[in-house]
C-alpha positions as CSV (number, residue, x, y, z in Angstrom):
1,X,-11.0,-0.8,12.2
2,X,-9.7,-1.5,8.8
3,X,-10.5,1.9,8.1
4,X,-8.2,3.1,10.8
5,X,-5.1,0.7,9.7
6,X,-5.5,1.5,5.9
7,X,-5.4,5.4,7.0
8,X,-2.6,4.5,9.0
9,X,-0.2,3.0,5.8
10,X,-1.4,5.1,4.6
11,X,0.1,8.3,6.7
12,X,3.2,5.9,7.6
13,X,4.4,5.7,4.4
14,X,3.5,9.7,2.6
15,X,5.1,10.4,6.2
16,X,8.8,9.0,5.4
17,X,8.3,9.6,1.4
18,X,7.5,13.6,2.3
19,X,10.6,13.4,4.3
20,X,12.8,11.8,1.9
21,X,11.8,14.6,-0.5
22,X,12.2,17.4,1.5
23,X,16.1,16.2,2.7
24,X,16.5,15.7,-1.0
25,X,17.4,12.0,-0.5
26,X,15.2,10.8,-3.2
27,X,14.5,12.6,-7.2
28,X,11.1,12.9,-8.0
29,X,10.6,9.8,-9.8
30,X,11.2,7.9,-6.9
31,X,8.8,10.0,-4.7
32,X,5.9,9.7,-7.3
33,X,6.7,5.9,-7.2
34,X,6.4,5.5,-3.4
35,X,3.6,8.0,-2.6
36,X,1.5,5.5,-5.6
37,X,2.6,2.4,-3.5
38,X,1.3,4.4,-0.2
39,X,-2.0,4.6,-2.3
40,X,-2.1,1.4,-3.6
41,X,-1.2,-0.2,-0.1
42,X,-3.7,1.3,1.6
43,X,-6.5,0.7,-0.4
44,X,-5.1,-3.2,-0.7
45,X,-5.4,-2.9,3.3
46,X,-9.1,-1.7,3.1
47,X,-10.5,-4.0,1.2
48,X,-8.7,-7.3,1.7
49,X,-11.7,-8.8,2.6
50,X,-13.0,-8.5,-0.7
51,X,-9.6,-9.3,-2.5
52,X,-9.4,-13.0,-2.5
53,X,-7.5,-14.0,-5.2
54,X,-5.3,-11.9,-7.3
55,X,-3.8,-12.4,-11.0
56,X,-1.2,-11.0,-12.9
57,X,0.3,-11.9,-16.3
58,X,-0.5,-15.6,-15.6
59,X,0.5,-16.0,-11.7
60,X,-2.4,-16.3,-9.5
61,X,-2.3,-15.5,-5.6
62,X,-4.6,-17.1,-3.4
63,X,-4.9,-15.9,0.3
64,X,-5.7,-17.9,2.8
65,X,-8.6,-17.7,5.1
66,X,-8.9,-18.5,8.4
67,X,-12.2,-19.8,9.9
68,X,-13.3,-19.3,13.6
């Protein structure tokens, strides 16, 4: 299933990017930056299980995790 939802940011977000591009709304930086985060989202998506806690320069992010 989190398969299906990562492929799914995935395709959302290259979707609307592609778009963008082609109606020449957005230069090419710009579209190289979005279709990374689409990348970036979707693999974040994947494997959230495994990503727990996160760090960057100093900040750490701790998720949550709900028991049943």
């Amino acid at each position: 299933m989190k398969f299906l939802i990562g492929f799914l940011v995935l395709v959302c977000i290259s979707t609307k990017t592609i778009y963008l591009a082609i109606k020449k709304k957005t230069d090419n930086k710009l579209t190289c930056i979005l279709l990374g985060f689409a990348i970036v989202s979707s693999i974040a998506v994947v494997n959230y299980d495994k990503i727990k806690k996160l760090s960057l320069g100093g900040m750490e992010l701790e998720f949550a995790e709900l028991k049943k």
